[in-house]
N, C-alpha and C positions, 0 to 999 in steps of 0.2 A: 527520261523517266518522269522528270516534276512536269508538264505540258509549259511552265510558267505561264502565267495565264494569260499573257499578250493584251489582256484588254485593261491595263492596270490604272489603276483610280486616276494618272496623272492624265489619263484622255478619257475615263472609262463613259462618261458623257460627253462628251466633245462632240463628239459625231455627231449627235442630235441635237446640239444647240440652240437652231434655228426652230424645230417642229415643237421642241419642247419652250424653246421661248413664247413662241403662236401659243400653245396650251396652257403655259401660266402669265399669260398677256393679263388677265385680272389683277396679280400677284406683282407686275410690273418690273420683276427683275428675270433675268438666268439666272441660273444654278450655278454654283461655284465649283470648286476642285476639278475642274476641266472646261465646266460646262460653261463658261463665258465666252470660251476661246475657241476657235476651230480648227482643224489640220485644212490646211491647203490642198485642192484638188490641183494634180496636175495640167497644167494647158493652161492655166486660168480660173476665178475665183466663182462661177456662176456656180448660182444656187440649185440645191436640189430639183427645186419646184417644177423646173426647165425637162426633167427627166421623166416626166409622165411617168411616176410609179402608181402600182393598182394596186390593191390587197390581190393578194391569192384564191381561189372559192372554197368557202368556209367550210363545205363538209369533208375535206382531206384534210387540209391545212387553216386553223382557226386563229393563230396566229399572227400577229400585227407585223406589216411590213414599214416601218419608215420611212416615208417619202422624200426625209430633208437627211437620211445617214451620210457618211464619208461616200460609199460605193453610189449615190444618188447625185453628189454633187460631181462624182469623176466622170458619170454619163453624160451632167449637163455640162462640164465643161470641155468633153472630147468634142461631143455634138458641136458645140458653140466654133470648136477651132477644125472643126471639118474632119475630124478622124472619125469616123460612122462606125470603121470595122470593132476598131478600140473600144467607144462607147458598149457597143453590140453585148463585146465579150465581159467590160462590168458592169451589164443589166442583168447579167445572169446571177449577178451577185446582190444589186440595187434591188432587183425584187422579189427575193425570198425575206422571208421574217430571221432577223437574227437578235442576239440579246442584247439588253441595255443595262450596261454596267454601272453601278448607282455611284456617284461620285461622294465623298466624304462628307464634304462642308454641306449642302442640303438635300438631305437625302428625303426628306418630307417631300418637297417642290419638287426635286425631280420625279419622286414612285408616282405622286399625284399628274403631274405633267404626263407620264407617257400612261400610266392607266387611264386616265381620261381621253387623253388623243387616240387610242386601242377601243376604249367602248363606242365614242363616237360614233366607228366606224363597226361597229358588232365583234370585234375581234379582241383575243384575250393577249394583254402583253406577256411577254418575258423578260424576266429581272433577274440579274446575276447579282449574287450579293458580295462582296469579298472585299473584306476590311478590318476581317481578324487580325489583333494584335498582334505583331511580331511575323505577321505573314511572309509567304515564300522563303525562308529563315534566311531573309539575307540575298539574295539571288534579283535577278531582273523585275521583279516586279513587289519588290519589298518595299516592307510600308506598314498601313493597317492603323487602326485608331489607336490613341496613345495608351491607352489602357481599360481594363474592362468596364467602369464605369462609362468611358465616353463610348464604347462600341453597344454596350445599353442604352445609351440613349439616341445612337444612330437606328439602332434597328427600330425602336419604339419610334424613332421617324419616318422610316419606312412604311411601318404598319399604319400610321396615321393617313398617310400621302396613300394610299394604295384603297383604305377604305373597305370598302364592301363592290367594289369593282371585281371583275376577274382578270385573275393572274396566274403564269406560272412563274416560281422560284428557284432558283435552281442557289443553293446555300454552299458558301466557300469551299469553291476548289482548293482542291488539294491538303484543307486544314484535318482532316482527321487523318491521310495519307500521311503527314509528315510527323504526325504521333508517333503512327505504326514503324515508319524506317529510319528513325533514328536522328533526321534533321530539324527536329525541334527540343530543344533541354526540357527534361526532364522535370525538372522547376514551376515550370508553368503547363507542365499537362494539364493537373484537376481545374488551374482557372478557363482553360481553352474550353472541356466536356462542360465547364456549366456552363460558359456564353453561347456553347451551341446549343445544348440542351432550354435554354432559358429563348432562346431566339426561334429554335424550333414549338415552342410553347407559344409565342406572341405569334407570328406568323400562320400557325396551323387556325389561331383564334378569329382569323379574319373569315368573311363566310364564302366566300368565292373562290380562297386561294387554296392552289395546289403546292405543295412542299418537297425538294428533289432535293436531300443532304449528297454532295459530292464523296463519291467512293474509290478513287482511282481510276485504272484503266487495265487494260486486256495486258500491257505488258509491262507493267508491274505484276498482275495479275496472281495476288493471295489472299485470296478470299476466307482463308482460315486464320489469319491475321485479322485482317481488318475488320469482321463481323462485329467480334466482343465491341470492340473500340465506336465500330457506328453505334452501337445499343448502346451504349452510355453517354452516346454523342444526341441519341432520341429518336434515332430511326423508326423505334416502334408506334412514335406517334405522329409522325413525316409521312408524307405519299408513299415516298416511296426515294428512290435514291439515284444518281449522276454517273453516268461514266464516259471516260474517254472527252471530258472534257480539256479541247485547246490539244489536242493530240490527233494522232493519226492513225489510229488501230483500225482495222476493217470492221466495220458494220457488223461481219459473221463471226469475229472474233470477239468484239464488242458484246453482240449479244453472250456468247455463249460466259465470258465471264459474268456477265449481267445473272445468266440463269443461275449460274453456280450460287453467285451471293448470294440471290433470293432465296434458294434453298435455307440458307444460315441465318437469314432473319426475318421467318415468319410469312415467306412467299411474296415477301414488297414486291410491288411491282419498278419498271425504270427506266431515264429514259435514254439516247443515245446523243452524242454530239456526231454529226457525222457533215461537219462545216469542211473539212480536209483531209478527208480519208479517202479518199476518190481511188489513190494509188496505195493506199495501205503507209506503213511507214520505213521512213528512210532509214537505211543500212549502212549508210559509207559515214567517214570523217570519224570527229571524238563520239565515242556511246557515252559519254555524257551530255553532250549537248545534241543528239538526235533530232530532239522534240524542236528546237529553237532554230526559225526560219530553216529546213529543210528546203534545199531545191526539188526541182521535181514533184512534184506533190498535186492534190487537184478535189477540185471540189468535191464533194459526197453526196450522197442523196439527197433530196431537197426537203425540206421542215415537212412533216405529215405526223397525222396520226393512224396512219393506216403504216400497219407494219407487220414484218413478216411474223411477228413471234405475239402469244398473249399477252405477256408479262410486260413487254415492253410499250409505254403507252405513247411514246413519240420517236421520230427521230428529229434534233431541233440543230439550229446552226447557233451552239451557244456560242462559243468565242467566233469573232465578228472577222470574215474573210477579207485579206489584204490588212491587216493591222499585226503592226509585227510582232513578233513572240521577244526584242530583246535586243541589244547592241551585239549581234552576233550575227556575222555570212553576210555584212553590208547594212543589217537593218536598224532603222531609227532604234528611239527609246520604245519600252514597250507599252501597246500599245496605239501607236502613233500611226496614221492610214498610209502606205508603202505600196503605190500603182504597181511601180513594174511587177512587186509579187502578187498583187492581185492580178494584173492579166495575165502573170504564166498560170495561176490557178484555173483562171478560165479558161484559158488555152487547153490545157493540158484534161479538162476536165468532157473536150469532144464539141 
């Protein structure tokens, strides 16, 4: 049900260390809170650069691919130690556009880092924001700034680093979800709707950027719950709203909850995560941990914006394929880049 968001602040740059170091080369440091350090490709430590990534062509997909992510350096170091087939199956992954998760400690240099290396190349990034206080209440990818003063002045670092570039946003998974079902006290609801409400106001201010407040997903799926809670959360002044983020709902399920919500707030438009939906979601083991490293599973449509439905304006690969959801079913922390489940993703995916 929670998707845990797998791409959690303790890597949530890591992946991009290297392309985002090349971008703020002026600035002469990396980014902290992941972004110093890298996750290891298996086979070997070769650099992404090695994996010939392209952008995608901009009038489906306008979306920045990263050339130096986790899935860029597994290509160049299968290549490097002779597995061609292996490489093959995480270029399928290496070159789609998937999100950059903004690490805590410099969230300025990093938004500036990957929007600048995104316009460079005429393409808009994506930034997943998530570092609300008290987040995931507890669970695999708990954390979040220490309190709402400091998570105000992350995002005001955001918005600075990001500029007048284009961007899409896609604003804390699961925090207005864990209002609604009961996993966050009671206590700190009203400071939660103002730092979203106050974030979606700084963010919506920039002139390029689009705004996606995270609304759940197809199965949790209660749209008559969650509406009020998004509109105090600022939905009515947001793009529009997230679903099925770091989850596995089908696409056709995906939307149809998508449509429903929009109905209850004002016809927002939204977009889909569909990074590992390929097979829909896993049914066996505990139904509470479903969502976290499921086997079987496989990638999903690839980042566009041509999509079956009006309402829906992308389908994007927000949580970042092959990083794991969580110490659960064999996998690292969350977060962390885990080969062998990114090539069953590819595998499985055709």
């Amino acid at each position: 049900m929670y998707g845990s968001r797998g791409a959690a602040m303790s890597s949530g740059a890591r992946a991009s260390a290297a392309v985002l170091g090349a971008a703020l080369l002026v600035a002469g440091c990396f980014s902290g809170s992941g972004g110093g350090s890298r996750t290891g490709a298996e086979g070997g430590g070769a650099r992404g650069a090695g994996a010939r990534i392209t952008q995608q062509p901009k009038e489906a997909d306008p979306f920045w691919v990263n050339p130096d992510g986790n899935a860029a350096q597994q290509v160049a170091a299968y290549t490097k130690a002779g597995r061609d087939r292996d490489a093959e199956r995480i270029r399928k992954i290496a070159e789609q556009p998937t999100g950059e998760w903004i690490g805590a400690e410099n969230p300025e240099r990093e938004a500036r880092g990957f929007t600048e290396a995104a316009d460079r190349v005429g393409r808009t990034a994506l930034l997943v924001l998530y570092n609300i206080p008290h987040r995931d209440c507890g669970r695999y990818s708990q954390g979040g700034a220490a309190d709402g003063d400091a998570y105000r002045a992350w995002i005001d670092g955001v918005v600075a680093g990001v500029a007048d570039r284009p961007v899409t946003v896609v604003l804390e998974p699961d925090a207005v979800l864990h209002l609604v079902d009961g996993c966050t006290p009671e206590n700190i609801h009203e400071e939660r709707y103002a730092l979203l409400n106050d974030a979606v106001t700084k963010l919506t201010s920039l002139k390029n950027a689009k705004v996606y407040l995270d609304a759940g997903n197809a199965g949790w799926g209660h749209p008559d719950e969650i509406f009020e809670p998004l509109r105090r959360a600022g939905i009515d002044r947001a793009d529009g709203f997230a679903v099925n983020v770091s989850n596995f709902y089908s696409t056709e399920d995906s939307v149809a909850y998508g449509r429903q919500l929009s109905a209850k707030v004002g016809g927002k438009h939204f977009v889909v995560d569909t990074s590992r939906n390929g097979n829909g979601p896993y049914t066996g083991g505990d139904p509470d941990e479903r969502w976290c490293n499921p086997p079987g599973r496989a990638l999903g449509e690839t980042p566009t914006t041509k999509t079956a439905d009006a309402l829906a304006d992308a389908y994007l690969w927000i949580k970042r394929p092959g990083e794991s959801d969580g110490t659960c079913k064999g996998g690292p922390k969350a977060g962390e880049w885990w080969p062998a489940y990114a090539r069953k993703l590819a595998e499985s995916s055709g």
